[in-house]
N, C-alpha and C positions, 0 to 999 in steps of 0.2 A: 253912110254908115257913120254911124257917127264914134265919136270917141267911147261915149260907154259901152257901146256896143262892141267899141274893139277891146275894149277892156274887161268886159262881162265876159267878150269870146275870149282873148287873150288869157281872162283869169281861168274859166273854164278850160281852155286848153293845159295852163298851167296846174290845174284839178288835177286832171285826167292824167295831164305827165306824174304827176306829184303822186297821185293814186298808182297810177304803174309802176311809177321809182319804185315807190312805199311798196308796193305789192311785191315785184322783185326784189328787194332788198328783206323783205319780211319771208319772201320764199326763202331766199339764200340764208336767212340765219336758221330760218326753220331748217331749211336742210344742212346749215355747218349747226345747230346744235342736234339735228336726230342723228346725223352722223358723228358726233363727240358721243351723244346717249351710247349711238349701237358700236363706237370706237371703245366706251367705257366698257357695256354690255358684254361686247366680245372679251375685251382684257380680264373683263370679271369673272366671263366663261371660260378662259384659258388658264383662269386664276385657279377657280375652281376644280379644271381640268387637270392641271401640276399637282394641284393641293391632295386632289384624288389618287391620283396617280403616285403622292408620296405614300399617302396612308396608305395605299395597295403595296405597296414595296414595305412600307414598316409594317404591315398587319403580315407580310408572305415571310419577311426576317423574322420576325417574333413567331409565329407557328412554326417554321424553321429549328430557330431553337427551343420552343416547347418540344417540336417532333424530337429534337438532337436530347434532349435532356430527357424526353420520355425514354427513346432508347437506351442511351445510357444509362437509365435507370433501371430499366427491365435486365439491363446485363449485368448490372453491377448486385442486382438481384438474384438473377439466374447466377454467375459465377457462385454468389455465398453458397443459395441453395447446392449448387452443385460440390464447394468445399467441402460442405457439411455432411452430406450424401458419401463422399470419398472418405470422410474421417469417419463416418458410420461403417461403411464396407470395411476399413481399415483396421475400427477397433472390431468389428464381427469378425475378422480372418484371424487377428491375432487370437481372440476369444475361441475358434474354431482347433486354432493350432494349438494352440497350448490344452486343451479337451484333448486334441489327438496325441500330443507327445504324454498328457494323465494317462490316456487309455494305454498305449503302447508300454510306460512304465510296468503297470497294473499289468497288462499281457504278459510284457515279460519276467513280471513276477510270478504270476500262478504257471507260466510255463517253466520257472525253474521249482516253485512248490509242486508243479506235477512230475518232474523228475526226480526230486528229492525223496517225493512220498511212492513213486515206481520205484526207486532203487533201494529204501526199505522194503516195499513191498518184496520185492528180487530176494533183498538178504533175507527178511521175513521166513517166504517159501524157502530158503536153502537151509533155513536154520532151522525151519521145521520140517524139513526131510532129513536132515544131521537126527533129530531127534527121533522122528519114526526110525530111522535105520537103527540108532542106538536103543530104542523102546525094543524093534523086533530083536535086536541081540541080545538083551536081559533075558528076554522071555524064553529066546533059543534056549539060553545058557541056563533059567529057573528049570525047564524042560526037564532039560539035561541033568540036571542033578536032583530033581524034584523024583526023577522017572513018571513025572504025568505031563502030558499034557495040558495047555489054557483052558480046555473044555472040561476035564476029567477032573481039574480045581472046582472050577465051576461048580462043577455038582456035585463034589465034596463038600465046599461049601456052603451051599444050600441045604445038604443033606445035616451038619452041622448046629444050624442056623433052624431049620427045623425040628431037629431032635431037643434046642437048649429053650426054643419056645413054650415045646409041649412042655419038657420036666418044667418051664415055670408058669404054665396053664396049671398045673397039675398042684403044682406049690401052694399057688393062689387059695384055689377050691378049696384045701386042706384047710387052711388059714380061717379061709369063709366059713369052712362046716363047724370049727370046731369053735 
């Protein structure tokens, strides 16, 4: 064998080492940079993961206080409504009572107009029975010194009253005839 030949094998072997080094040395970067990639990869995942994970915390804070300030709202709402509701009831009763203490005045004014106007009526009737009583006295006492009776007037009266008719029927005619 000669020398090139050791050398041709020699360099080939040296190839082959050279080629293997190279091939392992290019695996191992390949595999220290896919694993820097899926080292990045992951970090970016877990990046993204936290990052998620805040916005889920800041978007459940924030609906949080949307919810707190909806409520609040609704009550601060409902309380007016319901102030105002109370001040309605409030001026209606007062409205109601003072109609009741009008009416009650007014009551107990036609209940003392209706006693007022009973107890002339009272004196009324007494003073017109004073008056009959003293009407049938006259007429007792005319009776009495008349010697007739209200009836026996009566038709004295009439009889009168048509005697002073006829003499002026009679008048008349003369007047006419002549």
């Amino acid at each position: 064998m000669g020398e090139i030949t050791k050398i041709v094998l020699f360099s080939a072997i040296a190839l082959v080492v050279g080629l293997i080094v190279g091939a392992i040395i290019g695996i191992l970067y390949r595999k220290k940079v896919a694993e820097a990639e899926i080292g990045s990869a992951e970090a970016q995942a877990k990046k993204i993961i936290a990052d998620s994970a805040t916005a889920v915390e800041t978007m459940k804070k924030e609906a949080l206080i949307e919810a707190k300030e909806e409520t609040l709202r609704l009550r601060n709402e409902t309380e007016r409504e319901l102030k105002e509701r109370r001040a309605e009831v409030s001026r209606l009763e007062r409205r109601i009572n003072q109609k009741e203490e009008n009416l009650d005045k007014k009551t107990e004014a036609l209940d003392r107009k209706n006693e007022t106007l009973d107890k002339k009526l009272r004196e009324n009737e007494a003073v017109r029975e004073q008056i009959e009583a003293v009407l049938q006295q006259h007429l007792a006492k005319l009776e009495e010194l008349s010697g007739i009776t209200a009836e026996q007037a009566k038709e004295e009266l009439i009889e009168r009253v048509e005697s002073e008719v006829k003499h002026e029927l009679a008048k008349r005619l003369d007047e006419l005839e002549t």
